[in-house]
N, C-alpha and C positions, 0 to 999 in steps of 0.2 A: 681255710678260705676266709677272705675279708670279706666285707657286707659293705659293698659301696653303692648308698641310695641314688637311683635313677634322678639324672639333672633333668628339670621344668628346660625345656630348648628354646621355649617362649621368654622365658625369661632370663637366659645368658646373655653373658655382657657381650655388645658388637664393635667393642674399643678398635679392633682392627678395619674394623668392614669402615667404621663410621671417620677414621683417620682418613684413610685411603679417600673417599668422596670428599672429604674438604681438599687433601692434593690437589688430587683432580679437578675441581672448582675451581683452587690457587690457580693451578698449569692454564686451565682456559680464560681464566679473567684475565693473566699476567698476556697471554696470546694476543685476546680483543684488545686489548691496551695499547698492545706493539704493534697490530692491526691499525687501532685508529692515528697512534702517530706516525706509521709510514705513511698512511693517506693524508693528515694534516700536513704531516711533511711534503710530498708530491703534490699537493695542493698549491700550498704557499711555493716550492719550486717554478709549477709551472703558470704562476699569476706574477712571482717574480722573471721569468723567460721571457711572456707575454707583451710586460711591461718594454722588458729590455726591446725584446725583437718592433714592437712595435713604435717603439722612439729611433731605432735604428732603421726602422722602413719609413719612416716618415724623416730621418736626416735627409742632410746635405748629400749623402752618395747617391740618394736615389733619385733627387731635384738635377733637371737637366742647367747646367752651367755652362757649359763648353760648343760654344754652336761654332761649326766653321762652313764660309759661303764660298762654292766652287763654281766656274766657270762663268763668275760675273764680268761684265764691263759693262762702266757707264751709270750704276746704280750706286746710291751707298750701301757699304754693308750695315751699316746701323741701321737706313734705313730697312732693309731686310729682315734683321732681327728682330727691329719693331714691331716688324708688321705680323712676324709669326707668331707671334706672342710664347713662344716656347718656353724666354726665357723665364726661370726658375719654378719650371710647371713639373709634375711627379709624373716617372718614366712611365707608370702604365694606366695614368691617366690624362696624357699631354694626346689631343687630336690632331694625328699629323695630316690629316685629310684637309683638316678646316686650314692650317696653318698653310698647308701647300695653296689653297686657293686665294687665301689671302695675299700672300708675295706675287702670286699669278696677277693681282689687278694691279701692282705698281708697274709705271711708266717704263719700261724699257724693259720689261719681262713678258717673253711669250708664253714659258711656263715654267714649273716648279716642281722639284721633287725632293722630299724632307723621311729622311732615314734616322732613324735612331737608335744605341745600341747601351748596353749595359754591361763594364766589365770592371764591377767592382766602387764605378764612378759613371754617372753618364754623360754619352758624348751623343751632338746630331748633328749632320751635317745639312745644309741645302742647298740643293746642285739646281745651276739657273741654267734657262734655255732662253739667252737675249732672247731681245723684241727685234722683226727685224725693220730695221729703217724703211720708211715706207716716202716720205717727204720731207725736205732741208727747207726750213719757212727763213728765209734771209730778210735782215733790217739795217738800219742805221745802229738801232738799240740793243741789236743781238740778235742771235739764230737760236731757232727751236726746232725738235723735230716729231714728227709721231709715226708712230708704229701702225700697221694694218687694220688696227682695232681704232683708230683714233684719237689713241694716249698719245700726250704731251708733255714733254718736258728737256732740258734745257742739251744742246746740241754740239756733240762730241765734236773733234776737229776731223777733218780727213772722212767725214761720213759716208757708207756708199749706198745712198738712199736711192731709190726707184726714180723720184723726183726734184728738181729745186726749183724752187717759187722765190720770186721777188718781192715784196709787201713795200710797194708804192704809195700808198695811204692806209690809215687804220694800225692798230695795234696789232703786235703777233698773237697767236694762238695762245692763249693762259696757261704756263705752265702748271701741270697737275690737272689737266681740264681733259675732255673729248671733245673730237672735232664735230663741228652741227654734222646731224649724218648725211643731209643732204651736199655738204658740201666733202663727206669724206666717201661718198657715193659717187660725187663726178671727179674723184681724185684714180679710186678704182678704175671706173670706165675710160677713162682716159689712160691711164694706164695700157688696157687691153686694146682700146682703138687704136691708139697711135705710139706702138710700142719705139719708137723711135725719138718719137718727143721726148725729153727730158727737162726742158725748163719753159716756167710760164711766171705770168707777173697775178699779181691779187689785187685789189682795192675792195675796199669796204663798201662803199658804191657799186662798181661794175663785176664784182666775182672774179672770177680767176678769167684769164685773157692770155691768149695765146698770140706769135708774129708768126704770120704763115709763110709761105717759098718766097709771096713779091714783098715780105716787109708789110704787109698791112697787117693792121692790128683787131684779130677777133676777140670779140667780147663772149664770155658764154657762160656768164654767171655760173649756178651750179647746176645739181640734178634734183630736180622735184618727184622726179619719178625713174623709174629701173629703164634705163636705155636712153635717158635724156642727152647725153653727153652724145650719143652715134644720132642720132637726129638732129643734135644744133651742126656738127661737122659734116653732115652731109647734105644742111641747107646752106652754110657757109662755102659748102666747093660749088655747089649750084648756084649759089650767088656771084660768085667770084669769075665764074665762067661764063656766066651773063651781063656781068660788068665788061672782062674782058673783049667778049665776042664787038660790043657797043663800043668799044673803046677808052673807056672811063674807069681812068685810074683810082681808085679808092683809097683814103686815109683809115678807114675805120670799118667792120662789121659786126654790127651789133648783131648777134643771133640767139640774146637770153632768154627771149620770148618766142618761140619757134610761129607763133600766128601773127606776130607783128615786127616781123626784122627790117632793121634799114642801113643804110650807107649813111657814110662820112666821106665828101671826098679832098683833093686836097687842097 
């Protein structure tokens, strides 16, 4: 037999154990490493996306350009697209609410409806609902006419307005203006009283004035108050009928004042 003295275990060499642990150390540093630059990487990717996608949602494709106006007549289309202000506003920040109500107040628009769409570019459209002709204000200087709300503005040919007025004196209604309400008050009433009437004279002096069955001429200014127009024409046939019955033919009845009416005769 050999004699082979017992090894201290404390003090054997750990050349393997201690190799292995730096590996292992190498493997997971080399990991964290390739850990941080996939993340630096997908970092700087998605700041470089970010950028792109955000210059790309702020282009041209997505600012409304392309507006087209449906069912107008009698308006400009410029003037339309002016007024909606649409143009080159961003598709999901453009208020097509506000925009609809703004074309709604131009002269010869009853109302407005403003659609919009995104396919790749955006498009809107805004489909008008005329105003409709309410009175034909005839002159020497030109015709104007206004719609049922009052608006003014300058007077298509061949119009099939409710009413036509002569403007005897005084300038026509301002284009781009509303009518005084009192006077687009007894345009209405009148209207509804004497749906048969369709033409009367104005002056700037006497209001609107009407030639009744015998040719005499009622004066009846406008309306001050809601039903003015059915009271001056029902003291003007009461007048007329008390002229008549007397015998006295009349040039004129003034009935703009309903507490102090008088004759003209001829």
């Amino acid at each position: 037999m050999r004699y082979r003295p017992q090894q201290d275990r404390r003090a054997a060499p750990r050349t393997r154990f201690d190799v292995a642990l730096v590996q292992r150390a190498q493997r997971r540093s080399a990991r964290r490493s390739r850990v941080r630059w996939w993340i630096a990487a997908a970092a700087v990717a998605f700041a470089a996306a970010a950028v792109l996608g955000a210059h790309w949602y702020s282009g041209e494709s997505w600012r409304i350009g392309e507006i087209a106006v449906q069912n107008n007549t009698g308006v400009p289309v410029e003037a339309i697209i002016g007024a909606s202000g649409l143009q080159g506003e961003h598709f999901h920040f453009a208020d097509l609410d506000a925009a609809a109500k703004a074309v709604d107040d131009l002269p010869g628009v009853e109302a407005a409806m403003v659609t919009c769409r995104w396919e790749w570019r955006t498009t809107c459209t805004i489909t008008i609902q005329p105003a409709r002709p309410m009175a034909l204000w005839q002159s020497q200087s030109g015709n104007v006419w206004n719609d049922f709300e009052g608006r003014v503005q300058v007077a298509r040919e061949n119009m099939p307005a409710k009413l036509f007025i002569r403007v005897e004196d005084g300038a026509l209604p301002a284009l781009g203006s509303r009518l005084d309400p009192r006077l687009l008050r007894a345009l209405n009433e009148l209207i509804a009283a004497q749906p048969d009437v369709t033409r009367y004279s104005y002056s700037s002096q006497f209001g609107l004035m009407w030639i009744n069955d015998r040719k005499w001429r009622v004066r009846l200014g406008d309306a001050p108050y809601d039903g003015a127009m059915s009271d001056k024409l029902r003291l003007a046939r009461a007048l007329q009928k008390q002229l008549m019955d007397k015998g006295i033919e009349a040039k004129v009845l003034d009935v703009r004042f309903v507490e102090a009416p008088y004759y003209i005769v001829e």
